[in-house]
C-alpha positions as CSV (number, residue, x, y, z in Angstrom):
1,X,0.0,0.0,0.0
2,X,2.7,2.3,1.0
3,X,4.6,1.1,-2.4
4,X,1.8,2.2,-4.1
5,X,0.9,5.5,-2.8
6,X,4.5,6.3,-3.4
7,X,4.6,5.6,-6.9
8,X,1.0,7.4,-7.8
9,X,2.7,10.5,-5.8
10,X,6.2,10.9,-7.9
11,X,4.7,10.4,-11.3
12,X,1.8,11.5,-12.8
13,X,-0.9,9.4,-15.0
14,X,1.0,10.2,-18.0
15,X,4.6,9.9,-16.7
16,X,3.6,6.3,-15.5
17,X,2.4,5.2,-18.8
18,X,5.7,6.6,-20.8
19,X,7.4,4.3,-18.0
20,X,6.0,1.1,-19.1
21,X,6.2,1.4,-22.8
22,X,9.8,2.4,-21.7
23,X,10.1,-1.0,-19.7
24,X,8.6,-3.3,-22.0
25,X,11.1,-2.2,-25.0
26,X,14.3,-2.4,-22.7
27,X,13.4,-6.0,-21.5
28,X,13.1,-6.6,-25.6
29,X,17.1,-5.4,-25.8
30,X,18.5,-7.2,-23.2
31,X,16.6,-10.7,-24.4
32,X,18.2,-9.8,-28.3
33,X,21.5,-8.8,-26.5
34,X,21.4,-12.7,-24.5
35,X,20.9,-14.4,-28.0
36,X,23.5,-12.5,-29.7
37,X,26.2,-13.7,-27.3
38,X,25.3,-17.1,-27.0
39,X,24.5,-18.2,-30.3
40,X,27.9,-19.5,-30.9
41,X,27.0,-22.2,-27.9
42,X,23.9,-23.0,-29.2
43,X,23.3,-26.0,-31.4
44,X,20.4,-27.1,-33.6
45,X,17.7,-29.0,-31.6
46,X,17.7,-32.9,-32.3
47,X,15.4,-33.9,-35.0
48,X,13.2,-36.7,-34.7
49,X,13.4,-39.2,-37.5
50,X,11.3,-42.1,-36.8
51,X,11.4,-45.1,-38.9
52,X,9.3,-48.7,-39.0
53,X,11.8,-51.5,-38.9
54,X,10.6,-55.5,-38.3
55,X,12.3,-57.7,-35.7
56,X,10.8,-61.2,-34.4
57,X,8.0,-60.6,-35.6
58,X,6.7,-57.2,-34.6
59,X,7.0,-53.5,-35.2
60,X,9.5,-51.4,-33.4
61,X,10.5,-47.6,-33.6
62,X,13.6,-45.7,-34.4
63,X,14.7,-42.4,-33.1
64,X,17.5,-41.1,-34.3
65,X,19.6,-38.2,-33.8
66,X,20.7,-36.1,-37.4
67,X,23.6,-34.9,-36.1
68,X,25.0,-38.0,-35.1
69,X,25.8,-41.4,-36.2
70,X,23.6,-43.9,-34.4
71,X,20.2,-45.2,-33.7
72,X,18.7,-45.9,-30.2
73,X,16.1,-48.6,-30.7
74,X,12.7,-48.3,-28.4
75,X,10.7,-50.9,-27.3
76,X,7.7,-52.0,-29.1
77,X,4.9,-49.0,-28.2
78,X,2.6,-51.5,-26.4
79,X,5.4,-52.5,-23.6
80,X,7.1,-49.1,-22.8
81,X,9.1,-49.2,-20.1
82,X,6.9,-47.9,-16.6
83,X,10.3,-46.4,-15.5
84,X,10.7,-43.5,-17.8
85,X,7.0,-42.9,-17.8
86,X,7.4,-38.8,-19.3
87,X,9.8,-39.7,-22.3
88,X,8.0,-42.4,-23.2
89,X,4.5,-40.4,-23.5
90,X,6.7,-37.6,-25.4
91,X,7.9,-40.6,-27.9
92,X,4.3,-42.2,-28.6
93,X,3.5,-38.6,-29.3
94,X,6.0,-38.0,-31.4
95,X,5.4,-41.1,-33.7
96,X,1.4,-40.4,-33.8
97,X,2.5,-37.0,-35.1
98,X,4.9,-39.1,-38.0
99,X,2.9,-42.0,-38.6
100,X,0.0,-39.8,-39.3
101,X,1.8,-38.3,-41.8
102,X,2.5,-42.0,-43.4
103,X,0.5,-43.6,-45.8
104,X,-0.9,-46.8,-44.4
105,X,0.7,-50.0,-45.6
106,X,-3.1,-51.2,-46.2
107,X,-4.2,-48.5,-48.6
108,X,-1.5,-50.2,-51.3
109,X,-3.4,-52.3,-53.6
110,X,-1.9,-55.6,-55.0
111,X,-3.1,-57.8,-57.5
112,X,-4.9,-60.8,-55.6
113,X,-4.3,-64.2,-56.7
114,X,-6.6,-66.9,-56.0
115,X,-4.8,-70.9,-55.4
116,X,-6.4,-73.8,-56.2
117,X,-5.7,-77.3,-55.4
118,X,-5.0,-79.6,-58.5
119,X,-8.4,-80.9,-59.7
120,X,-6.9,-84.5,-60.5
121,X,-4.1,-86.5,-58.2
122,X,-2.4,-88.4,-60.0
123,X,-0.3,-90.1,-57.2
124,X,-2.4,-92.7,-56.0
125,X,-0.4,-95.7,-56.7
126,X,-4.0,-97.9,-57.9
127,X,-6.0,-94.9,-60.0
128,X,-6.2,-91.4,-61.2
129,X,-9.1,-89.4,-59.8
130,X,-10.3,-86.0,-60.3
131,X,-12.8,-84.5,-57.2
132,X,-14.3,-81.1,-59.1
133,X,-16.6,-78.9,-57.7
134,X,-18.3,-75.7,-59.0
135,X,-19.9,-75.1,-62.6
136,X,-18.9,-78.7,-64.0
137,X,-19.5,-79.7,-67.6
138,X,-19.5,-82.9,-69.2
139,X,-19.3,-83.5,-72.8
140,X,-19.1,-87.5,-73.6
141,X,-18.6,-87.2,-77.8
142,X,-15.5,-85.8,-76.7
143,X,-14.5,-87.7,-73.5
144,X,-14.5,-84.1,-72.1
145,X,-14.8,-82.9,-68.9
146,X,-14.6,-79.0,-68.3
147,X,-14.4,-76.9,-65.0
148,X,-15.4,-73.1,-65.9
149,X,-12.8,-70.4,-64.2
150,X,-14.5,-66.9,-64.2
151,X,-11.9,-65.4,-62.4
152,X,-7.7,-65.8,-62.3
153,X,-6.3,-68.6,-61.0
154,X,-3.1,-70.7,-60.5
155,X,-3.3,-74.8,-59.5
156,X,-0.4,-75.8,-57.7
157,X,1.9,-77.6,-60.4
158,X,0.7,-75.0,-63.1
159,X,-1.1,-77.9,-65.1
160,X,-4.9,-77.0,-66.7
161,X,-5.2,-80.5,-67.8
162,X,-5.2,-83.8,-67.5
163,X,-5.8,-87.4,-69.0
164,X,-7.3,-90.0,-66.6
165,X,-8.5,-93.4,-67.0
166,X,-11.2,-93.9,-64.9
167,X,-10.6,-97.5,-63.5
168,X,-9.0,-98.5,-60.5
169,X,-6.6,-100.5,-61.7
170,X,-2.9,-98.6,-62.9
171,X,-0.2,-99.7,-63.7
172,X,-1.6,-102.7,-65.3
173,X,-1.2,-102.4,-69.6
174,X,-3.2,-104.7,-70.3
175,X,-6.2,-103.8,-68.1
176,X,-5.7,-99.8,-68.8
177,X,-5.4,-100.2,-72.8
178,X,-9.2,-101.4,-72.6
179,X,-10.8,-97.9,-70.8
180,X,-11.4,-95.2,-72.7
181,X,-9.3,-91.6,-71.8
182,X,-10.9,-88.7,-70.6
183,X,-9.7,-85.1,-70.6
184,X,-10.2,-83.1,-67.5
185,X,-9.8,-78.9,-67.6
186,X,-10.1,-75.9,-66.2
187,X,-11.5,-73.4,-68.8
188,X,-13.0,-70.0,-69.0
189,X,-16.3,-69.6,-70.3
190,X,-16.1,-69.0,-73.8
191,X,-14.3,-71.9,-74.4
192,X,-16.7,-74.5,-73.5
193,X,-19.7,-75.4,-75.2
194,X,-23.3,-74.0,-73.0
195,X,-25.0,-76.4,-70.8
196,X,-28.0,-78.7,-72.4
197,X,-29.2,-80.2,-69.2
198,X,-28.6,-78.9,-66.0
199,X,-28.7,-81.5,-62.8
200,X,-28.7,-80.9,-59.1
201,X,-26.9,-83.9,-57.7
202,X,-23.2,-84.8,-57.9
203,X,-21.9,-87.4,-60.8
204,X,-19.5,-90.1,-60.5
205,X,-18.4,-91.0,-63.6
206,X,-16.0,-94.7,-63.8
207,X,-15.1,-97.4,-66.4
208,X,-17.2,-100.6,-66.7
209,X,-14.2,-102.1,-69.1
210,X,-10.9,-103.4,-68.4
211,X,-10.9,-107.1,-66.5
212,X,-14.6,-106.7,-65.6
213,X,-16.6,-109.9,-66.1
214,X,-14.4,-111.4,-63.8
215,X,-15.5,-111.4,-60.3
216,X,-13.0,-110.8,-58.2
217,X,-11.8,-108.4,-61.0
218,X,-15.3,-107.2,-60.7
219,X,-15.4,-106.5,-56.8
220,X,-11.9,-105.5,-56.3
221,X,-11.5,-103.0,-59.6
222,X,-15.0,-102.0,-59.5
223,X,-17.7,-102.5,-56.9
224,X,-15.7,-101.7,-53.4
225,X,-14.0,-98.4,-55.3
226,X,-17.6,-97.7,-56.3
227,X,-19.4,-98.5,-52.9
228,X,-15.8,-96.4,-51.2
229,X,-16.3,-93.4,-53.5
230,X,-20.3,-93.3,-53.5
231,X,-21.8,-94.2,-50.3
232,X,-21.3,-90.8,-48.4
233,X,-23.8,-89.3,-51.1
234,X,-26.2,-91.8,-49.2
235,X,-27.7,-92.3,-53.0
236,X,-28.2,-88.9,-54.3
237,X,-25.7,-89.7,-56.9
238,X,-25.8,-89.6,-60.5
239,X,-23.5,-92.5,-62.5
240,X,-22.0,-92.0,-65.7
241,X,-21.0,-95.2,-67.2
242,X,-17.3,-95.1,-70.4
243,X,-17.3,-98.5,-71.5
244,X,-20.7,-99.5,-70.9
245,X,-21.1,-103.6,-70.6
246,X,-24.9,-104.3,-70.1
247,X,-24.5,-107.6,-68.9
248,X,-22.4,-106.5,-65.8
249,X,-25.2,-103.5,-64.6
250,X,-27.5,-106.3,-64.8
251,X,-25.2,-108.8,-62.8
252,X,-24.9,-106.1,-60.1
253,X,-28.4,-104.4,-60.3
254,X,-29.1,-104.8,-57.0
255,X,-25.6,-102.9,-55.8
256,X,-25.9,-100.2,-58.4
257,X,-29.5,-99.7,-57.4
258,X,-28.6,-99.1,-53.4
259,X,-25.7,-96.7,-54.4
260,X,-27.6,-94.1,-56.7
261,X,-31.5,-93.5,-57.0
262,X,-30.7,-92.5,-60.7
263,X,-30.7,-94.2,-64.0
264,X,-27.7,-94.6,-65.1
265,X,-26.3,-92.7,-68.3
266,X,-24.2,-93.8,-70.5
267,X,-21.9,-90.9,-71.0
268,X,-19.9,-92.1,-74.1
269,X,-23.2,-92.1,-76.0
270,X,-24.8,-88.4,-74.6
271,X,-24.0,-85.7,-77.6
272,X,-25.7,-83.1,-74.5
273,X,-23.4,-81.5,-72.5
274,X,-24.4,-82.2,-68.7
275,X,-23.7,-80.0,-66.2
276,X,-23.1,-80.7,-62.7
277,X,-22.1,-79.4,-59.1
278,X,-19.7,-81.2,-58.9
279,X,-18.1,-84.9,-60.2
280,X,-15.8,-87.5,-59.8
281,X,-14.0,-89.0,-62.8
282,X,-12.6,-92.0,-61.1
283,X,-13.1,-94.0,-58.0
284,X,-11.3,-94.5,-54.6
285,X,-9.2,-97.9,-54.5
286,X,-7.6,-98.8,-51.1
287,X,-4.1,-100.4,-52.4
288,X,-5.3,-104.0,-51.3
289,X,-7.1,-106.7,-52.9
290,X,-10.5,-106.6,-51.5
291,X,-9.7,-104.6,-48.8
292,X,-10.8,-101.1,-47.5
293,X,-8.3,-99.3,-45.2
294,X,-10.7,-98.0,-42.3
295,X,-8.0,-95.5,-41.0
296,X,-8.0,-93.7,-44.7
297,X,-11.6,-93.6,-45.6
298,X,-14.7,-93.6,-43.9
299,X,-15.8,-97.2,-44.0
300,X,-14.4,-100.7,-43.5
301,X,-14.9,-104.0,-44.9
302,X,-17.4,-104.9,-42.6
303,X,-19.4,-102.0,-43.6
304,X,-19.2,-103.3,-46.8
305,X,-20.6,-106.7,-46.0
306,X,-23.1,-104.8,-44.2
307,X,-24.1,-102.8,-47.1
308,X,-24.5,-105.9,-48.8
309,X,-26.2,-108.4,-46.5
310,X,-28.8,-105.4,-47.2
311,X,-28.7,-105.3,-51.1
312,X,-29.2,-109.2,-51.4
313,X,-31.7,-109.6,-48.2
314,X,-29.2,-111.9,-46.4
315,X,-30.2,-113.3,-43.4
316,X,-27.7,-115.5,-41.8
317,X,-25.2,-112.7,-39.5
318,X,-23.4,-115.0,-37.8
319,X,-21.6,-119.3,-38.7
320,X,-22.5,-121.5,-36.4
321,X,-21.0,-122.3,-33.2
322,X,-20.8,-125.9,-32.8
323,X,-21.2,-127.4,-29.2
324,X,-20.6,-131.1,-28.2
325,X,-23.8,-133.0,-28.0
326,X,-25.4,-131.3,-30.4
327,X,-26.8,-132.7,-33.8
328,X,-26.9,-129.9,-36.2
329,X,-24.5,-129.9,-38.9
330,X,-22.3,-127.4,-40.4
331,X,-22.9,-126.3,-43.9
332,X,-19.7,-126.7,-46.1
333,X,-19.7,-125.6,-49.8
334,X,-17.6,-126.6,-52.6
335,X,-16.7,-124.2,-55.0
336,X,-16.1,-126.5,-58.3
337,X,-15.2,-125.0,-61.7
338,X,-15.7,-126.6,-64.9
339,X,-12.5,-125.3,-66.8
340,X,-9.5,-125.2,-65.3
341,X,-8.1,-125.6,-61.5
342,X,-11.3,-127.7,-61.1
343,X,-11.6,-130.6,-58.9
344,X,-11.0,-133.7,-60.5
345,X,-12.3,-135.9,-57.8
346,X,-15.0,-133.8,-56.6
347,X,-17.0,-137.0,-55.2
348,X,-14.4,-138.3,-53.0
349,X,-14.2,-134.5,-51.3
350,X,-17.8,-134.9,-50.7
351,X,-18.5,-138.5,-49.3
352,X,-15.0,-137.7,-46.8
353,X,-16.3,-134.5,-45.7
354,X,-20.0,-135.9,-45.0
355,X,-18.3,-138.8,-42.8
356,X,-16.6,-135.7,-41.0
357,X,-19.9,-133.8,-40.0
358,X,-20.5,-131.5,-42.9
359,X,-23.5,-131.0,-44.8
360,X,-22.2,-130.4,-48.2
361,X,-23.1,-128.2,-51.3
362,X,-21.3,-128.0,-55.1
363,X,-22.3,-125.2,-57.3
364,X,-20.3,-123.1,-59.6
365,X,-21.0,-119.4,-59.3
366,X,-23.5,-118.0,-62.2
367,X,-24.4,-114.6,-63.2
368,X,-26.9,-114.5,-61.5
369,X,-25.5,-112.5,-57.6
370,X,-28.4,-112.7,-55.8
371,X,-29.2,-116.1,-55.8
372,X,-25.5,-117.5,-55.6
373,X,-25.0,-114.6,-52.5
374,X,-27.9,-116.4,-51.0
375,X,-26.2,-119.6,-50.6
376,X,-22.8,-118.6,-49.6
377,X,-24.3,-117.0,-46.7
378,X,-26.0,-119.8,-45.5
379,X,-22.9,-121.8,-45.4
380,X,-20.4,-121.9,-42.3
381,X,-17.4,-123.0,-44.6
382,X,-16.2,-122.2,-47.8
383,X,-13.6,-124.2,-50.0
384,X,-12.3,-123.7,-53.8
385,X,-9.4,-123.9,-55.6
386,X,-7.7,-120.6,-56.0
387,X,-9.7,-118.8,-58.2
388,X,-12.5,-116.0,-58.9
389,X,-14.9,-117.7,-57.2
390,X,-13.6,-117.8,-54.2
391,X,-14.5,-113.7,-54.0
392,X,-17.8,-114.5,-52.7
393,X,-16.3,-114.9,-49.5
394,X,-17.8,-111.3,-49.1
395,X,-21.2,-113.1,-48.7
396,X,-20.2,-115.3,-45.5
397,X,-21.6,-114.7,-42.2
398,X,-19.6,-113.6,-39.2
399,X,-16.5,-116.1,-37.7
400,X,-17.4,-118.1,-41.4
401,X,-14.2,-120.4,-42.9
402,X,-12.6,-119.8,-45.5
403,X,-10.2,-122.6,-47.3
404,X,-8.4,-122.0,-50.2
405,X,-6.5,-124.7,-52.0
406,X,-3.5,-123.7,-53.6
407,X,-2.4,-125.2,-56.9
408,X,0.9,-126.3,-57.6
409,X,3.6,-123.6,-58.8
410,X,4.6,-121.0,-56.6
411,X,0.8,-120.1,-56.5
412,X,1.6,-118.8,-52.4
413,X,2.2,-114.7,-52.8
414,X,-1.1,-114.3,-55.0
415,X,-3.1,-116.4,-53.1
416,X,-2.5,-114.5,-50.0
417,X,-3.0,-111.4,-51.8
418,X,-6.1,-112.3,-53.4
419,X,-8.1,-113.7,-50.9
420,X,-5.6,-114.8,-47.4
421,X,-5.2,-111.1,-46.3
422,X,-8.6,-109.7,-47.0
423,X,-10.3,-112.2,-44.9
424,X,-8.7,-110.7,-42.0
425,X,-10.9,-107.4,-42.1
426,X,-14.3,-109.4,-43.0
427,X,-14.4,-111.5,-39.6
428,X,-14.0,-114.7,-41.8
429,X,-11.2,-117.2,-40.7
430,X,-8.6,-118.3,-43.3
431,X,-6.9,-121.7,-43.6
432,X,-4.8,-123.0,-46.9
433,X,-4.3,-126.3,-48.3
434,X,-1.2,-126.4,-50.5
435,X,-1.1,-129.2,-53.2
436,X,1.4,-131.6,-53.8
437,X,3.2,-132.6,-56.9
438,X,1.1,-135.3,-57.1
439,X,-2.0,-134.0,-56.8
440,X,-1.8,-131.6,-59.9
441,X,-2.9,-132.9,-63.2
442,X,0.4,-131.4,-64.6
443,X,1.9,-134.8,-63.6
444,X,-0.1,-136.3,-66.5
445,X,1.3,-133.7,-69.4
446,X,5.0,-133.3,-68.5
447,X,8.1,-135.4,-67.6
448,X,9.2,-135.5,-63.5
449,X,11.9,-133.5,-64.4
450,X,10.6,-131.1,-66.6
451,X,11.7,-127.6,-65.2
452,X,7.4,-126.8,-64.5
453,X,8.3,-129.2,-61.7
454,X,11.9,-128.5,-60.8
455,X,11.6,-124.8,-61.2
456,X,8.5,-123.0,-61.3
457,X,10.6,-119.6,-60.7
458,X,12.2,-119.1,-64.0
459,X,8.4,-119.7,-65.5
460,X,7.5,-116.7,-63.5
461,X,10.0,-114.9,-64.8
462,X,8.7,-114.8,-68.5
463,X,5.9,-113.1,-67.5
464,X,2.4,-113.5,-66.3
465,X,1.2,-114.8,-69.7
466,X,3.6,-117.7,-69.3
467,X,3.1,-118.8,-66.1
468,X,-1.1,-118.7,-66.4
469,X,-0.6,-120.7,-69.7
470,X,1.1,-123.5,-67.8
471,X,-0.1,-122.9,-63.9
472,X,-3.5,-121.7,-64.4
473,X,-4.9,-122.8,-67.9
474,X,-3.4,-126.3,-67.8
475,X,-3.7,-127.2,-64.3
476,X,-6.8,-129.3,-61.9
477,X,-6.7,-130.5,-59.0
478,X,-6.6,-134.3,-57.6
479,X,-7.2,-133.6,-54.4
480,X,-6.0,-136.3,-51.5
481,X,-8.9,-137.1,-49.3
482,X,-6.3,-138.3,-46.3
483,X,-3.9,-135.3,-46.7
484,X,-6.6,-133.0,-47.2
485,X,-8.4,-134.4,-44.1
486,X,-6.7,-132.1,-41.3
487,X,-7.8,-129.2,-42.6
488,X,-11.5,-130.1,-42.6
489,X,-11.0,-131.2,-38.7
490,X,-9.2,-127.7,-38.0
491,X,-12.3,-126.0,-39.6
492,X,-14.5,-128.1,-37.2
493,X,-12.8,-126.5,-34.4
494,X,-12.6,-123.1,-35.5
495,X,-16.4,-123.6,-35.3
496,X,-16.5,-124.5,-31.8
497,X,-14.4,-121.5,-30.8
């Protein structure tokens, strides 16, 4: 107050106003005076020259001084150190203000490039097959088979095309030279001819040629790929039949009926192009003779069996289980064949097994399935020469017998390929009855020492047509009764087990 009253005394109003305009501009002096002096000792203010760098995998930030020579890396902006709390605030605000000023890496447009998985593998060691889905179009004048591509793509392997044999059986020449090639692509739209009828289920499309008409040709190469590659569509299936054989869709009617709800076209005759959602050109094959690997697809052989103890109406699940003091005899059948590797003695098998305890059948299978399926299943054993028709061991009943009898001539490999291994995933029981020397008819059309005899090996080694002329073609079977004996007794106690 006294400071005041001081002041207002020794200056007037406008004495005191010159005063301050007099302050403010010698305070403006001395700060240009300070700058002046020290400039020399002043240096330019670091520069902040941020820049995105990748390490292990995530984003880190740069700052780095212009006047100097090195970089002090910061940690990643979503674990700043707690310890330094101001800088780092100052250092996230400083990279908003840069990375603002960035153009974001997702505003860059790139060409996109859509992958496709091959339409056809070609690795399985037993068939080609192609699995194609989308606007599918089938063309059977040409053997044609086109996937339309609106839109860029790349397969893996860079291949458009392919040539595939639909039958489950490569590898084999002779088999493959009989089924018709088909072409599979991926084409754009304008290449391919427009759609005459349109359908709403899948195809399958598959060979009816190579070794078909024999049956176990006919099951292994042709019904279980069929049943393997069709049965998830649950019958909502259409088949397209190359190499159409009547006579074999009317042998297996019943199968073909229980597989697809369709008519079956015959695709090498249709001038109309079908279109589909999708087809198969091929079928699945497990790599086994009459086999179905459970751990690679989605049924076994017993579903198989299944499937067809419901095609044919079989009604017998299970052999019978014999048990001391009862009467009731096991049914045995006899598989005989009029050509070759038949039973020359067929009576003498027939009167010995009876004294045994069997009730014994002979037939030769026939065309006709259902009625020769009907039989097999209500038999307990089964016993034939090796041969086709011992396939319709796929018709026995649960804990059934099978025997094979194998001819004379290093007939061991393929017989336990053909039917000894498959047994073990149908619940049947295998034995084998290996024939002597003596009990091949070969005795009666070469010397004792003719090399058939002494060394069947270097037969083999000509080839397959050489060894089934002299092995196969030539050869029956004298079967003896006594030697032959233990393995009818081994069957009876398989039955008791």
């Amino acid at each position: 107050m006294m400071y005041d009253d001081l002041l207002a005394r020794s200056f007037s109003k406008h004495e005191k106003k010159k005063l301050g305009y007099g302050a403010f501009f010698g305070c403006l002096l001395i700060a240009l005076s300070f700058c002046t002096v020290f400039k020399p000792y002043l240096g330019p203010l670091p520069a902040l020259n941020l820049k995105q760098s990748m390490a292990a995998g995530f984003k880190m930030l740069m700052v780095r001084d212009t006047s100097g020579s090195y970089s002090t890396p910061l940690a990643p902006l979503t674990h700043l150190s707690e310890t330094n709390t101001s800088s780092s605030q100052q250092t996230v605000k400083a990279a908003k203000i840069v990375t603002d000023k960035m153009e974001p890496v997702t505003n860059k447009t790139e060409p996109v490039i859509k992958k496709m998985e091959p339409l056809c593998d070609v690795t399985e060691r037993r068939g080609d097959i192609c699995n194609i889905n989308g606007d599918v179009r089938i063309q059977g004048n040409s053997s044609s088979v086109f996937l339309v591509s609106s839109e860029m793509s790349i397969l893996a392997g860079k291949n458009n095309s392919w040539s595939i044999r639909p039958y489950a059986r490569k590898g084999d020449r002779a088999a493959m030279s009989q089924i018709k090639e088909w072409s599979v692509k991926l084409s754009g739209r304008d290449e391919i001819p427009p759609c005459n009828k349109n359908q709403s289920v899948p195809a399958i499309l598959f060979s009816q040629g190579g070794y078909t008409g024999n049956h176990f040709h006919d099951f292994s190469d042709v019904v279980i790929p069929l049943y393997l590659t069709s049965r998830q569509y649950n019958g909502e299936v259409q088949f397209l039949i190359t190499d159409k054989r009547p006579w074999w869709i009317a042998k297996f009617k019943a199968i073909l009926k229980n597989l697809s709800r369709y008519e079956l076209i015959d695709i090498d005759r249709e001038e109309e192009v079908h279109c589909f959602p999708s087809v198969v050109v091929g079928l699945k094959r497990d790599v086994r003779e009459l086999s179905i690997d459970p751990s690679k697809y989605s049924y076994s052989m017993s579903d198989f069996r299944e499937f067809l103890r419901s095609c044919y109406s079989l009604k017998k699940a299970n052999a019978i289980k014999l048990r001391d003091g009862r009467r009731k005899k096991p049914q045995l059948l006899i598989i005989s064949r009029k050509r070759t590797r038949s039973f020359t003695n067929i009576g003498e098998i027939t009167k010995m097994a009876s004294r045994l305890g069997y009730k014994v059948t002979v037939a030769e299978p026939t065309m006709n399935v259902s009625k020769f399926a009907e039989l097999v299943n209500s038999c307990d054993v089964l016993m034939g020469v090796h041969g086709a028709g011992l396939t319709n061991v796929v018709f026995l009943p649960k804990n059934a017998i099978l025997i094979q009898v194998v001819p004379f001539g290093g007939f061991e490999w393929i017989a336990r390929t053909d039917f000894g291994e498959p047994t073990k995933d149908m619940n049947v029981k295998y034995l084998e009855y290996k024939i002597s020397t003596g009990e091949s008819t070969l005795v009666q059309q070469y010397p004792p020492d003719h090399v058939v005899f002494k060394d069947p090996y270097s037969i083999q080694k000509q080839g397959w047509i050489a060894f089934k002329s002299v092995y196969m073609d030539k050869q029956n079977v004298k079967l003896d009764v006594n030697r032959f004996r233990p393995t009818l007794l081994k069957a009876l106690e398989l039955l008791h087990q």
